[in-house]
N, C-alpha and C positions, 0 to 999 in steps of 0.2 A: 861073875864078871870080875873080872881082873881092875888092879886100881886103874891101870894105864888106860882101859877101855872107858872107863867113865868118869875119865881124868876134869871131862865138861860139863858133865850134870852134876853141878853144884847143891842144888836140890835132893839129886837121890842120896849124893855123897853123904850129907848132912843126916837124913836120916840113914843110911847105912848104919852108920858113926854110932846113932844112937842105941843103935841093936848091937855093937861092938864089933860091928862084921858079920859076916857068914853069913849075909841076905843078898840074895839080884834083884834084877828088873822084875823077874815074874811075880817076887813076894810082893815088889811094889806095887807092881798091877794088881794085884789081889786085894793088899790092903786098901789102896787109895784109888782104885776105880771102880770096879763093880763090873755087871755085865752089860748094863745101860752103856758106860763110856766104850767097853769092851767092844760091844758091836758097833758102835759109832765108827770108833777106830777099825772094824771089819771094812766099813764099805768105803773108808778112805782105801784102806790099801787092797781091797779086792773091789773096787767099784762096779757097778753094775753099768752096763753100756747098750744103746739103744742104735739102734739105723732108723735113720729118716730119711727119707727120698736118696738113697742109697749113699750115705754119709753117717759115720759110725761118733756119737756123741757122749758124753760122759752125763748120766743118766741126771746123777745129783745137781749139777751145773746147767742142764741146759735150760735154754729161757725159749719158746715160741717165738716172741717177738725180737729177741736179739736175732734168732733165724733169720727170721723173715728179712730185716734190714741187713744184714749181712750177706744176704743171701742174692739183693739184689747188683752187690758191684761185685762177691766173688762169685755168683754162679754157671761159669766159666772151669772155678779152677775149683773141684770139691774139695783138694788136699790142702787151701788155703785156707776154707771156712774151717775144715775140721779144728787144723792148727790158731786159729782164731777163735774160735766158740772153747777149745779145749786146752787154754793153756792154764796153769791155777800155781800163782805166789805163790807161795810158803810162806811169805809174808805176811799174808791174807790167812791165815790159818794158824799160825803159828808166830808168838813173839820172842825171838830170842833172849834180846832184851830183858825182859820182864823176870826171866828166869835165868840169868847169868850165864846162860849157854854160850860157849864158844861158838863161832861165826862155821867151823867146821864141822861139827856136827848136826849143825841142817843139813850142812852138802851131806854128806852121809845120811840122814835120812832121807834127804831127794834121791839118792843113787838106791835104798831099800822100796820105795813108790815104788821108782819109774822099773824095779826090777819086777816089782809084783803087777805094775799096771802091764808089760807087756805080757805075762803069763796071763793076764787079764783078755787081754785081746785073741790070743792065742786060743783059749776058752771058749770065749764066747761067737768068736768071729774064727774058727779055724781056717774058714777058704780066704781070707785076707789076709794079705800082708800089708805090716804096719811097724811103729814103731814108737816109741817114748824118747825123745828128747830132755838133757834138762840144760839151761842157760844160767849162766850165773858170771856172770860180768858186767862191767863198768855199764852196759845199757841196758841190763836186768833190774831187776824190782826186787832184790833175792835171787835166792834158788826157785826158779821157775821151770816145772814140766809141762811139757808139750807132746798132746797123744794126736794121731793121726794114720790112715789108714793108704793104702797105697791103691792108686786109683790109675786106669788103663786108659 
């Protein structure tokens, strides 16, 4: 990794530094996560995805009962529940802040998600079309993705 590419992880930088160079991200991941976090971080960016009463849901996230009440003012429009039940901060996940990240490289990791959540959908749901949105503006919460599936 080039310095320019991890001009924002302040964190990795620091330890880079301390190896005098000539380590990436992977060494990172090796040293300081395991395969515990490893897969954690698998099934964020390859999520597992479920169909409930032919509405395609993010496996980890959904709740039964948030369905059910949701389900009563949009059951009508299934591509509004989905984008309602399926949309997940980064904020909620992840604190910039905390780790001196630039505000840009969330978006950049929202843009590597929503790339793997659609090859996700693609996967799991071949005869569907759908797609990953992400939001990130003055009425966002963060960088916010939004899965959803396209409905006839």
């Amino acid at each position: 990794m080039s310095n320019e590419e991890s001009a924002g992880l302040p964190i990795f930088e620091a330890w880079r530094d301390g190896f005098g160079g000539g380590v990436g991200l992977w060494d990172y991941a090796a040293q300081k996560g395991g395969a515990t976090l490893a897969l954690a971080f698998a099934s964020l960016f390859w999520p597992r995805l479920i169909d409930v009463d032919g509405c395609v849901f993010l496996a980890e996230r959904y709740d039964p009962d948030a369905h059910r009440q949701w389900l009563e003012s949009l059951s009508e429009r299934p591509e509004a529940l989905e984008r309602t039940m399926n949309h997940v901060h980064l904020w909620d996940l992840f604190d910039p802040a905390s780790e001196g990240i630039a505000a840009k490289e969330l978006d950049r990791l929202a843009e590597v998600i929503a790339q793997t959540w659609r090859a996700a959908l693609v996967d799991q749901f071949p005869n569907r079309g759908g797609d990953v949105e992400i939001a990130n503006d003055d009425e966002s919460y963060g960088p916010t993705l939004t899965l959803f599936t396209t409905h006839a």
